[in-house]
C-alpha positions as CSV (number, residue, x, y, z in Angstrom):
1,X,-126.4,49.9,-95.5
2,X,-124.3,49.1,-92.6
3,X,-123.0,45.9,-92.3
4,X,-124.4,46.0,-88.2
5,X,-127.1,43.7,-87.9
6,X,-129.8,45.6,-86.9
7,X,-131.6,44.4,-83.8
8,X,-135.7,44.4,-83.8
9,X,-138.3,44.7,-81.2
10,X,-138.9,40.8,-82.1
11,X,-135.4,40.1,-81.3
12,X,-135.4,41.6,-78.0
13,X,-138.3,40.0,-77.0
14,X,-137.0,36.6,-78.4
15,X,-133.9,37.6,-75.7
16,X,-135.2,38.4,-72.6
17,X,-132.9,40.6,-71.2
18,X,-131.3,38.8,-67.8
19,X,-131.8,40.2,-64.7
20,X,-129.0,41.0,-62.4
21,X,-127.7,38.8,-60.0
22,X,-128.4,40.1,-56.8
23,X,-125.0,40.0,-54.4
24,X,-124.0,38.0,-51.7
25,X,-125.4,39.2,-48.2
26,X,-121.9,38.8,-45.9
27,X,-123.0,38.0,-42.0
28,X,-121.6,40.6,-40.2
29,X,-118.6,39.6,-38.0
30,X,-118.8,41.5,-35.2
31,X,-116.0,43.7,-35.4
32,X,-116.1,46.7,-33.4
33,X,-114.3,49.1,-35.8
34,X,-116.8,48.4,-38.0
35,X,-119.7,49.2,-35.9
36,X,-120.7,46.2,-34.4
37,X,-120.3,46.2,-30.7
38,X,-123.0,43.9,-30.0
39,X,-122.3,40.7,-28.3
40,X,-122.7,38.2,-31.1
41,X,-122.4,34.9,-28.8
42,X,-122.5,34.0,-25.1
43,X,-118.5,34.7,-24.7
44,X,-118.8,37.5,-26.1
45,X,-121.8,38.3,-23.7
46,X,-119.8,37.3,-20.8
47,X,-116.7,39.8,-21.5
48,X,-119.3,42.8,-21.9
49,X,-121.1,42.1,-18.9
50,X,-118.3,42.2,-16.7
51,X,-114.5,43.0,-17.6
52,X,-113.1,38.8,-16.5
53,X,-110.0,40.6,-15.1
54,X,-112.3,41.6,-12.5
55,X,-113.2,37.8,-11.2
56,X,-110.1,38.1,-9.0
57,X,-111.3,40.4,-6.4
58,X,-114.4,38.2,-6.3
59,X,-112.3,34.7,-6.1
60,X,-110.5,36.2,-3.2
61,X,-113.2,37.5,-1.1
62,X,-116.0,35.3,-2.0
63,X,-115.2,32.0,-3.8
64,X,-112.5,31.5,-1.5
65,X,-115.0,31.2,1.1
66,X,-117.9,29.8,-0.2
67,X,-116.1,26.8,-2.3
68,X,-116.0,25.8,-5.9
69,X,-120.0,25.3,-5.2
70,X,-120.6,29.4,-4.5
71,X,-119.0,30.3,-8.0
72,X,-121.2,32.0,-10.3
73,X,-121.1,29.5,-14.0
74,X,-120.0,32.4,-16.0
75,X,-117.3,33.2,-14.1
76,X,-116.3,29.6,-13.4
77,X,-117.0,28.6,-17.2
78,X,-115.2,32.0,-18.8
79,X,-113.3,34.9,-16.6
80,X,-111.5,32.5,-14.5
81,X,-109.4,31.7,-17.6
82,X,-108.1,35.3,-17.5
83,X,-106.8,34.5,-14.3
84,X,-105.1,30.9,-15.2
85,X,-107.7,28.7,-14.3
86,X,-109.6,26.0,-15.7
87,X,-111.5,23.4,-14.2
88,X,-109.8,20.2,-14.8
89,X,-111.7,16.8,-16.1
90,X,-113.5,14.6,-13.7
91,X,-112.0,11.4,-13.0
92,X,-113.9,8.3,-14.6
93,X,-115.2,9.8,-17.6
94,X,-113.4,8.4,-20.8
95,X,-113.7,10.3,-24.3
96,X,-116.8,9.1,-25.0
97,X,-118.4,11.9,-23.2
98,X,-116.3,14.5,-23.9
99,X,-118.4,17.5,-25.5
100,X,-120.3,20.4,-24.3
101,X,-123.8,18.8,-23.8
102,X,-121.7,17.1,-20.4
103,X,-120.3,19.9,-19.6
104,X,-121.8,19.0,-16.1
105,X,-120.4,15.7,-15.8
106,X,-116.6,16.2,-17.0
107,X,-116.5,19.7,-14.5
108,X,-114.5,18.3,-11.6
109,X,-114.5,20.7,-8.4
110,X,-110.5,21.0,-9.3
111,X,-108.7,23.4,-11.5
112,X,-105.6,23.7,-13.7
113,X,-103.8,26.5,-12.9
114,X,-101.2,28.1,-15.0
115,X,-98.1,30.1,-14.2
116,X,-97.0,32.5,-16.5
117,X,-93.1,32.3,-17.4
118,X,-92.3,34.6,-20.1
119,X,-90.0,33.7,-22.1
120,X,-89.5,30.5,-19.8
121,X,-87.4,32.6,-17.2
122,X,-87.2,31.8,-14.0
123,X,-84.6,32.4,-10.6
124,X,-84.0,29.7,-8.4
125,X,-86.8,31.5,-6.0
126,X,-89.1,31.6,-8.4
127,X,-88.3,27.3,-8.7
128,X,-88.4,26.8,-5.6
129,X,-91.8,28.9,-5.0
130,X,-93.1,27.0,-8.1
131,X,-92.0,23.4,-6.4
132,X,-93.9,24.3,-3.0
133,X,-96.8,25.4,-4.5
134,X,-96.9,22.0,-6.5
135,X,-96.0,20.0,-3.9
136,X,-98.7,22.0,-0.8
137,X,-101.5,22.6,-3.5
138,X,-101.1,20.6,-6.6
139,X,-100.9,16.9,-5.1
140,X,-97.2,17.2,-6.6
141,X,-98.3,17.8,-10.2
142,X,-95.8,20.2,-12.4
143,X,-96.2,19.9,-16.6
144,X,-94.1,21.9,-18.6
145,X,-96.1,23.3,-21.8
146,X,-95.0,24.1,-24.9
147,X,-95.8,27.9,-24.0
148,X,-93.3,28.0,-22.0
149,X,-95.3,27.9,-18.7
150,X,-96.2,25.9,-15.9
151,X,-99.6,24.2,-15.1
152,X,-100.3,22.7,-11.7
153,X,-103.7,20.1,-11.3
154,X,-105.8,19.2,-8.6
155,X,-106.3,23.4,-7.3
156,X,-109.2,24.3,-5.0
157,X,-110.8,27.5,-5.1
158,X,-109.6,28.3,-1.5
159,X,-106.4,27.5,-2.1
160,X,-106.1,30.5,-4.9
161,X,-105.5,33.7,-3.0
162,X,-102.4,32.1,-0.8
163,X,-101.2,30.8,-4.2
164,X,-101.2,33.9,-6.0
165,X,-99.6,35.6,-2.7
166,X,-96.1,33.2,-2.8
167,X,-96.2,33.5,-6.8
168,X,-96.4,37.4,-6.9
169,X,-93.7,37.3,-4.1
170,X,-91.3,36.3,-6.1
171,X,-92.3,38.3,-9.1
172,X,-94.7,35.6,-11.0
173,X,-98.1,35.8,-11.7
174,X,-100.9,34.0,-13.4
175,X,-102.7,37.0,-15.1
176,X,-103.9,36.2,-18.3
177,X,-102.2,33.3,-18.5
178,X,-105.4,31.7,-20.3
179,X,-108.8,33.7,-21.8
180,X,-108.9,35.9,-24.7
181,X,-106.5,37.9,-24.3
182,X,-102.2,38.2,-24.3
183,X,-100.7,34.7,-23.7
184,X,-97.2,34.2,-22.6
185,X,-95.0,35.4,-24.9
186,X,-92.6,32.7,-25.7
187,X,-88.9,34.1,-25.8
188,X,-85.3,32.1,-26.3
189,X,-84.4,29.9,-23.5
190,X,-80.9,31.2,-24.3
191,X,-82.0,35.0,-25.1
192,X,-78.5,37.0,-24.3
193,X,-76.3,33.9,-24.0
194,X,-76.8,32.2,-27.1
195,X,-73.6,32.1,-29.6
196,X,-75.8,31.6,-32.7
197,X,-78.5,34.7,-31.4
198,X,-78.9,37.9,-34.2
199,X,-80.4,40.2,-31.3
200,X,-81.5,39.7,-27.2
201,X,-85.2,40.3,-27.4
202,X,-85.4,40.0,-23.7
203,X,-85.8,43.9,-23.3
204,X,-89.3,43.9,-25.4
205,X,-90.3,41.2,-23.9
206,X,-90.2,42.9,-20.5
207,X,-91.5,45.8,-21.4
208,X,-94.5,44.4,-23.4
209,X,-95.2,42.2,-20.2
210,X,-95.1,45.8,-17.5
211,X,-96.9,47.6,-19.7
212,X,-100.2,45.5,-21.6
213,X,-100.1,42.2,-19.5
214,X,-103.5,43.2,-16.8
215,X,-104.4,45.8,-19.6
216,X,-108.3,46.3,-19.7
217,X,-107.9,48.0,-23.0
218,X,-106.4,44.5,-24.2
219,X,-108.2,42.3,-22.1
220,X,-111.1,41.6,-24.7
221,X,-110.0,40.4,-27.6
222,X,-112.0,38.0,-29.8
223,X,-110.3,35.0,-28.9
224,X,-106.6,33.6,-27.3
225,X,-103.5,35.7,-28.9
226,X,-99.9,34.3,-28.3
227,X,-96.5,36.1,-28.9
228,X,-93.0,34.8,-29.7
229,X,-90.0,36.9,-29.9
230,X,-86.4,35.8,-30.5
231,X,-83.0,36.6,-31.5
232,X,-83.3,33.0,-33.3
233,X,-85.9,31.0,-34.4
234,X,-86.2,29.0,-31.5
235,X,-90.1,29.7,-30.4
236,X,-91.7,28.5,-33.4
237,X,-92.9,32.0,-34.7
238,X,-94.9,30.4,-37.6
239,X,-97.5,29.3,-35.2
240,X,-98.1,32.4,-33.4
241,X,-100.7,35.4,-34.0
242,X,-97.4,37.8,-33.8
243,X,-93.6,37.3,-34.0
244,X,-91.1,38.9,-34.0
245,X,-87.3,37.2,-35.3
246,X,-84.0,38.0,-35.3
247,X,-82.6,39.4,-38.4
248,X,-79.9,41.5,-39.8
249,X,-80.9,45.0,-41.9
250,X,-77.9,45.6,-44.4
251,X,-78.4,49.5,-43.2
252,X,-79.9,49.3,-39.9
253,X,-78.0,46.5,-38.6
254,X,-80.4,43.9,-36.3
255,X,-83.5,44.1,-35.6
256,X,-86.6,41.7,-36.1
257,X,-89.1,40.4,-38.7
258,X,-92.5,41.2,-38.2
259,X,-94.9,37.9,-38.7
260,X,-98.5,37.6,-38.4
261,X,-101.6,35.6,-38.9
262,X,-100.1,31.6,-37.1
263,X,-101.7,29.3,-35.8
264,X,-102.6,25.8,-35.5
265,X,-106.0,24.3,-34.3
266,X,-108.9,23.1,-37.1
267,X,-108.2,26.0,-39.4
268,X,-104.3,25.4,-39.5
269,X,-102.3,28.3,-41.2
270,X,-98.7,29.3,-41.2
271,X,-97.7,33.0,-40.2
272,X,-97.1,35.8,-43.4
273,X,-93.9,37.6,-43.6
274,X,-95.4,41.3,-43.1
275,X,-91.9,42.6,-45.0
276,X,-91.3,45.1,-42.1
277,X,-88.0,45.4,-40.1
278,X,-88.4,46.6,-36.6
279,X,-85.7,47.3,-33.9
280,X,-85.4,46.5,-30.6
281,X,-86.8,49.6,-28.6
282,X,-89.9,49.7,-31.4
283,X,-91.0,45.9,-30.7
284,X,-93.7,47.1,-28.1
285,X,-94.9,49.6,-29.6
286,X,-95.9,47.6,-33.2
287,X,-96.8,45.1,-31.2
288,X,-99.6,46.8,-29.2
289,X,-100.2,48.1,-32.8
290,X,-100.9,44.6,-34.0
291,X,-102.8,43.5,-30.9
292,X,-105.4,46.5,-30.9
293,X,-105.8,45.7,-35.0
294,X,-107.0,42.2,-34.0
295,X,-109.4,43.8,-30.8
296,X,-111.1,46.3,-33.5
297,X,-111.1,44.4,-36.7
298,X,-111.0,40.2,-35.3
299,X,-114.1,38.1,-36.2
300,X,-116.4,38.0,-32.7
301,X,-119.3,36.4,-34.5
302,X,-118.2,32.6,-34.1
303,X,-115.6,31.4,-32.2
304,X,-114.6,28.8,-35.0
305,X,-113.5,32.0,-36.7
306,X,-112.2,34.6,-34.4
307,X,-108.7,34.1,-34.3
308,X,-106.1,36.7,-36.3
309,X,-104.9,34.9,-38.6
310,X,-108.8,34.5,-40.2
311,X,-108.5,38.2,-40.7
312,X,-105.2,38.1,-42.2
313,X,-106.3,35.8,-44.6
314,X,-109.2,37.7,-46.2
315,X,-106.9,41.2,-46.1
316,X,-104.1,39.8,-47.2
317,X,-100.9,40.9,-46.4
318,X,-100.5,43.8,-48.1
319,X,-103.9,45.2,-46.5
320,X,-103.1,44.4,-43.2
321,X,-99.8,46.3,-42.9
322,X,-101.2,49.6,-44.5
323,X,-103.8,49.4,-41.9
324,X,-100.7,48.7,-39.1
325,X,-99.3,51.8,-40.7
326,X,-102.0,53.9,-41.4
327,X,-104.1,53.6,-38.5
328,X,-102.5,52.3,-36.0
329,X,-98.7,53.6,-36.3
330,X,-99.6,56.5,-38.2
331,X,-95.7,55.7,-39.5
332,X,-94.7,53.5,-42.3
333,X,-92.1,50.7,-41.0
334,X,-88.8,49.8,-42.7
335,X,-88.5,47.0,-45.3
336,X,-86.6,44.5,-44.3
337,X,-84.3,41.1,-45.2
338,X,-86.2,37.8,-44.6
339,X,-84.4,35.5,-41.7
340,X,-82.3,32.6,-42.8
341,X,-84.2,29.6,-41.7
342,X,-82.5,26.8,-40.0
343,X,-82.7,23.3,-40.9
344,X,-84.0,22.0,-37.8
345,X,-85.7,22.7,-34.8
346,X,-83.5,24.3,-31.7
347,X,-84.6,23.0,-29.1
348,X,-81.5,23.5,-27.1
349,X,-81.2,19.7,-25.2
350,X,-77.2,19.0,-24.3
351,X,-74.3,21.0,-23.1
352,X,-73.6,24.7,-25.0
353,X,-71.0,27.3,-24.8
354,X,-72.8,30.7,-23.8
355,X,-71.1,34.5,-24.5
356,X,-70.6,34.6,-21.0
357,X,-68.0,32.1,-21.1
358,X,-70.1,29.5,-18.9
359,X,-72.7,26.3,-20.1
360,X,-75.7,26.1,-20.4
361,X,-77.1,22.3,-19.7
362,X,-80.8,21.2,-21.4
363,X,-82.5,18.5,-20.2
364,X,-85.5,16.2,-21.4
365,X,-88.5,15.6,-19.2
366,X,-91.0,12.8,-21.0
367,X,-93.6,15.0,-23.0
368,X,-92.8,17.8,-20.0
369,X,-93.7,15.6,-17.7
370,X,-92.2,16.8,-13.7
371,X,-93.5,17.6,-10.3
372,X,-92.8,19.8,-7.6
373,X,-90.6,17.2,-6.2
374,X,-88.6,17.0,-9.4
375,X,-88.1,21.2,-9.7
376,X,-87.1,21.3,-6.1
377,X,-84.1,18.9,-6.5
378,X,-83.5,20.9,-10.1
379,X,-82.9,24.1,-7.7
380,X,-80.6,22.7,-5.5
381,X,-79.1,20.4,-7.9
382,X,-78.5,24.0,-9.9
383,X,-77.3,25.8,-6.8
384,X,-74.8,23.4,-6.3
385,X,-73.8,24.0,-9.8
386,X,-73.4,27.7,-9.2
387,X,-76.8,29.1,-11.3
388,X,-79.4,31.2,-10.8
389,X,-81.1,31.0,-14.1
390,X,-83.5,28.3,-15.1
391,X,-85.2,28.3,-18.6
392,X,-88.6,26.4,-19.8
393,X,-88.6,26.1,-24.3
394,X,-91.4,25.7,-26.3
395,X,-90.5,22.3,-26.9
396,X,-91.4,21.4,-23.1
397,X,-87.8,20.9,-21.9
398,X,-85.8,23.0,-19.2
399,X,-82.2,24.3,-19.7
400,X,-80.0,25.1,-16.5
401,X,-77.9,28.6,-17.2
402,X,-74.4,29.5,-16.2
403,X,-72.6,26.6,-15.4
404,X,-69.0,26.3,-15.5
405,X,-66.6,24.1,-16.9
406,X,-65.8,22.1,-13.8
407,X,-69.4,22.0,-12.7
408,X,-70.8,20.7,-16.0
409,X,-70.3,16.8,-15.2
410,X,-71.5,16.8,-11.8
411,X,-74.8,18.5,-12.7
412,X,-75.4,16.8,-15.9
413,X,-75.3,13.4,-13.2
414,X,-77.6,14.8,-10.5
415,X,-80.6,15.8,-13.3
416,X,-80.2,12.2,-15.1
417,X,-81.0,10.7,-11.9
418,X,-84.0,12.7,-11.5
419,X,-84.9,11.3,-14.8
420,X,-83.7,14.3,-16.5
421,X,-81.2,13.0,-19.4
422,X,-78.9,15.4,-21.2
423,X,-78.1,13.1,-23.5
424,X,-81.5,11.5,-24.5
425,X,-82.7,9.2,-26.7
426,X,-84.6,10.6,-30.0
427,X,-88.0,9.5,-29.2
428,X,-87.5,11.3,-25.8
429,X,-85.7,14.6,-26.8
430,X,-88.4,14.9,-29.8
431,X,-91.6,13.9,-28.5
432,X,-93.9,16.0,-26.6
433,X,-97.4,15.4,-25.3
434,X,-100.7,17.8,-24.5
435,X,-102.2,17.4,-21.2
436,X,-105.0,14.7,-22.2
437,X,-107.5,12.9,-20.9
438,X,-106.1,12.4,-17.7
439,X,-107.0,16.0,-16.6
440,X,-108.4,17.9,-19.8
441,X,-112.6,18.4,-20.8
442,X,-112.0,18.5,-24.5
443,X,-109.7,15.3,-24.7
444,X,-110.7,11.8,-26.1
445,X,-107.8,10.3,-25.2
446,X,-104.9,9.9,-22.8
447,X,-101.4,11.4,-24.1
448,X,-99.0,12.9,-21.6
449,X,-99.6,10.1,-19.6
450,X,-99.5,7.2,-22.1
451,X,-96.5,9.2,-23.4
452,X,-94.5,8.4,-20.0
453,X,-94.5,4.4,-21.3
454,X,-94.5,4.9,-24.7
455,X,-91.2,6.7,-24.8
456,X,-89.1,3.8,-22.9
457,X,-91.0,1.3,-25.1
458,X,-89.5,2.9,-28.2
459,X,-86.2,3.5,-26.9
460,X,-86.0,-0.5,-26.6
461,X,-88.2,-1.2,-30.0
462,X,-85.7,0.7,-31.7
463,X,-82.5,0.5,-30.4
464,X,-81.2,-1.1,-33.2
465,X,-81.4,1.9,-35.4
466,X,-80.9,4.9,-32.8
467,X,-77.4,5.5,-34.2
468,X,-79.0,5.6,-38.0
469,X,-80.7,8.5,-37.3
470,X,-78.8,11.3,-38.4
471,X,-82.1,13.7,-38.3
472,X,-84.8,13.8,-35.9
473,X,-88.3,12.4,-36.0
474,X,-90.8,14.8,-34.0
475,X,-93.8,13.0,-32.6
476,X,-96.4,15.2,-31.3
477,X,-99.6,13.7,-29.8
478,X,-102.7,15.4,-29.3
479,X,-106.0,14.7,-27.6
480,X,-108.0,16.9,-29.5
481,X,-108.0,18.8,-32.9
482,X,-107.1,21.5,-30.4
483,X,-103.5,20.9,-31.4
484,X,-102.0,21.9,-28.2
485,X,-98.9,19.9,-29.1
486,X,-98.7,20.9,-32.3
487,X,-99.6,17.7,-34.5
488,X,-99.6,19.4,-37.9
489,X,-96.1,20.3,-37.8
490,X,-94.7,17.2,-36.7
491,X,-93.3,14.6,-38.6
492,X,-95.2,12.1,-36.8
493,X,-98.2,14.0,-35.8
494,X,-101.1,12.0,-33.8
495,X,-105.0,13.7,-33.1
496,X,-106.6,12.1,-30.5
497,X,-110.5,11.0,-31.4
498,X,-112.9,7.7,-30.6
499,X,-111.8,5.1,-33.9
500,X,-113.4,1.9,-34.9
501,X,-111.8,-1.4,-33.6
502,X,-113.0,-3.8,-36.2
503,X,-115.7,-5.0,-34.4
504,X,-118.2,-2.0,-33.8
505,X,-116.7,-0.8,-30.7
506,X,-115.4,2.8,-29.9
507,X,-112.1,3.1,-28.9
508,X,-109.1,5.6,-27.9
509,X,-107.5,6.1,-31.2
510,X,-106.0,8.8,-33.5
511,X,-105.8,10.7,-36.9
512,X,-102.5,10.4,-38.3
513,X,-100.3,13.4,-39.8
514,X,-97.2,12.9,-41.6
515,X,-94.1,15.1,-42.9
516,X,-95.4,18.4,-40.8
517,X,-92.3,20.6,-40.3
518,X,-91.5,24.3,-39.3
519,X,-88.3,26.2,-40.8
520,X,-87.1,26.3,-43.8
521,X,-89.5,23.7,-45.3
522,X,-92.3,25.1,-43.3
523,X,-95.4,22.9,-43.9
524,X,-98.5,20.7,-42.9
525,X,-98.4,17.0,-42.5
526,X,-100.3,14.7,-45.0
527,X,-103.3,12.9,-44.0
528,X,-103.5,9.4,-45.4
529,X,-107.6,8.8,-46.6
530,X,-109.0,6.8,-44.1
531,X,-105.9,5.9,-41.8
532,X,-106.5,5.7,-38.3
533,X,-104.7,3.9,-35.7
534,X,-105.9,2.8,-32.1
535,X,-103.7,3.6,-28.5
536,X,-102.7,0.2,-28.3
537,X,-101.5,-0.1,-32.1
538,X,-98.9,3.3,-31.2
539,X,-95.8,1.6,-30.6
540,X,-96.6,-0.7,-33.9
541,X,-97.2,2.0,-36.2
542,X,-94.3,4.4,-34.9
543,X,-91.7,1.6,-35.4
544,X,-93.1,0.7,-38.4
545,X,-92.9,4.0,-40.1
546,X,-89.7,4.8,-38.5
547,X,-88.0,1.6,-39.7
548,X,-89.2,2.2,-43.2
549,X,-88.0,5.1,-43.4
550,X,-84.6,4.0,-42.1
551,X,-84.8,1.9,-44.8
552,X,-86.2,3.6,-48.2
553,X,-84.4,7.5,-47.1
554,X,-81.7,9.0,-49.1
555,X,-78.6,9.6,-47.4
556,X,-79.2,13.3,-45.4
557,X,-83.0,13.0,-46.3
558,X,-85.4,14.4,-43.7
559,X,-88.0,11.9,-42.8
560,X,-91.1,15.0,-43.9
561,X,-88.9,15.1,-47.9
562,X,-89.3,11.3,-47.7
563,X,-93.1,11.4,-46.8
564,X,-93.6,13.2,-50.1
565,X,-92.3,10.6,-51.7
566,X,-92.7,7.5,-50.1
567,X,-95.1,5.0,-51.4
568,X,-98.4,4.8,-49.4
569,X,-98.2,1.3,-47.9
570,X,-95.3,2.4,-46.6
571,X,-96.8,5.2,-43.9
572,X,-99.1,3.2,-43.2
């Protein structure tokens, strides 16, 4: 008899047998190479109906004309973003309103308009054409962003078609400049100059610019996609959808790593080494590859979700370059060496030896704070110096190119008294700012613009300990979870939102994040359960933390290693 138990009819009905579980339905996302070509939301809707590059023709010939009260709400509310434009907040209206269902309130008859620079770059034309245009339009407002680029306030509608007409005759444009589509691509303020840089990426970047930038084939994508290339890692490539660094193949000598998948926001994640080494003259070509992978394959369904670095995380990274190779390419790339990460952000502030034998001079505006006024006496300030190169970073500074030895002194005067230090203090070199309430829909609170008192009212809160720090302390203040100015990767990172003051009222206040870093220790800061702090406490809790960290650090300890460590009470 075998030793099996046998199993009867009685058994099997005393065990019913368990039905299979039926499988997860997935929502389709709306991709097109999968089929689904559909519009799955009213953005989506808007870009099929009509391609938003188109809006120019009628902003010129009717809008122009008829006023901001003539334009059509999809094209005021969507395609004008592919052209640079926004409609700024209305004044009066504090963070209590801000969200879509006033909309109709917040829309002021005014627009932010945005100048692309690539890779920062500008001629002393291009300044000076900048400068008028803020100065004639803009009611003198100039902000340097952390893209790089320029953004003017207080545009009308009629005022457009001459603006674009001095811009594009000096070889600047604002195409695309906002919208779903090819951002600026952020390129080294010192790209060809720099003593420390691997490769110039400048070449790419130009060609990526003549040939995609206006593209219709790339002019719906599912949502915003931004670019940095470098030599060095100056443009914080962890944060960006594609990037491309500087790095040295033991065969091939340099070239770039490829990185994919950044970006900040809600959804926070880091860029993925993709483990492929690309030269110079290839750049453009992978990254067309790249962008038309996230135009077929990107997530259209909801805009919470429709950025690349979504679909990077649910390939993986091993997925998404055999699809880059296979599909796209139709080549295999090279492996390649990871970069060296520095220790600390470049940001390229002071005085610095270039190849070309001359200086380059990097100044601090507050949180990129300038005007038209301010860039105008820049030019001639630089003139006088003997430039004609002028560089924006993604750290909202501007660095002056080509200045020589005996010229260094005298230039390095004229910008300080224009409130542009060489030399500044920490809380002014490493503090930047997102445009805030003062002019943005989505804000809750003011930041740029508190940031242009709260800088001076550190340097004197903590002039005691200036000289003790050895390392810097980034502050990055946001109005939003937006994240324009890059809150989680700051050491002290502040996002803007309404906070209780004790007594029941809603006030200006903000989330605090702590530790956030990019480089070598590449990470997202901690959030404290429950910690908030109101606008008028921001001085307190900044010298607070600041001085106990001074106190309780190691010697060479970065204040985001002491965060991990430090006790609680003490961040708070």
């Amino acid at each position: 008899m075998s030793s099996t138990t046998d199993v009867t009819p009685a058994d099997e009905s005393a065990q019913p047998a368990r039905r299979a579980a039926r499988p997860a339905k997935r929502r389709a996302e709306g991709q097109w190479a999968l089929g689904y070509r559909e519009p799955l939301n009213a953005n989506e809707q808007t870009k099929k109906d009509d391609n938003p590059l188109n809006v120019r023709q009628r902003i010129e010939n009717i809008y122009a004309q008829t006023g901001f009260d003539g334009i059509d709400k999809s094209d005021l509310r969507g395609r004008f973003r592919w052209w640079g434009l926004y409609t700024q907040r209305e004044q009066g209206y504090d963070g209590t309103y801000t969200g879509d269902e006033n909309i109709d309130l917040l829309e002021a008859k005014y627009f932010m308009m945005r100048v692309r620079c690539d890779a920062g770059a500008l001629n002393l034309a291009q300044l000076r054409t900048i400068a008028g245009i803020s100065t004639e339009f803009g009611r003198d407002t100039a902000d340097l962003s952390d893209r790089e680029n320029v953004q003017y306030h207080w545009i009308e509608v009629e005022n457009v078609p001459e603006i674009w007409r001095r811009l594009e005759s000096v070889g600047l444009k604002t195409t695309e400049a906002c919208g779903d589509c090819p951002r600026v691509v952020l390129g080294s303020p010192l790209a060809g100059e720099s003593l420390d840089e691997i490769i110039d990426g400048t070449p790419a970047i130009d060609e990526i610019v003549r040939r995609y930038i206006g593209d219709p084939q790339y002019s719906n994508l599912p949502r915003k996609f931004k670019t940095a290339i470098s030599g060095q890692q100056d443009v914080v490539h962890e944060i960006n959808d594609v990037a491309f660094v500087g790095v040295e193949h033991p065969e091939h000598g340099p070239g770039f790593d490829l990185w994919v998948g950044g970006g900040l926001s809600t959804n926070p994640m880091l860029a993925q080494r993709v483990g492929a080494w690309v030269p110079l003259d290839e750049v453009p070509d992978v990254w067309e590859a790249v962008v038309a992978i996230f135009r077929d394959y990107g997530y259209r369904r909801l805009r919470s979700k429709a950025r690349l670095k979504f679909l990077v995380k649910d390939w993986g990274i091993e997925k998404f370059r055999e699809v880059l190779e296979t599909e796209y390419l139709k080549r295999p790339l090279i492996d390649g060496p990871a970069p060296a990460a520095p220790e600390r952000p470049i940001d390229h502030v002071g005085v610095q030896k270039l190849r070309n034998g001359l200086n380059a001079v990097g100044v601090a505006p507050i949180a990129g704070r300038v005007s038209g006024t301010i860039l105008s006496a820049v030019a001639d300030a630089a003139e006088r110096a003997g430039s004609d190169r002028i560089r924006f970073t993604p750290y909202q500074k501007l660095i002056v190119l080509d200045v020589a030895d005996d010229k260094v002194e005298q230039l390095v005067a004229e910008l300080e008294a224009l409130g542009l230090p060489a030399s500044p203090s920490p809380w002014r070199k490493n503090l930047m700012a997102c445009t805030g309430i003062e002019f943005c829909k989505l804000s809750f609170v003011e930041t740029r613009k508190r940031s242009q008192a709260l800088v001076p009212e550190l340097e004197e809160r903590l002039a005691d300990i200036n000289a003790q720090l050895d390392v810097p302390v980034t502050i990055n203040i946001n109005g939003c979870p937006n994240s324009c100015a890059r809150s989680q990767i700051a050491d002290i990172g502040f996002k803007g939102q309404l906070v209780d003051d004790g007594e029941g009222n809603q006030v200006e206040g903000f989330q605090v994040h702590l530790g956030g870093a990019l480089g070598f220790d590449a990470k997202f800061g901690r959030k404290l359960r429950q910690h908030k702090v109101t606008s008028a406490e921001l001085g307190d809790y900044i010298e607070r933390v600041v001085r106990n960290f001074v106190k309780g650090r190691t010697e060479g300890e970065r204040f985001g290693e002491w965060v991990v460590r430090a006790e609680e009470v003490d961040l708070r």
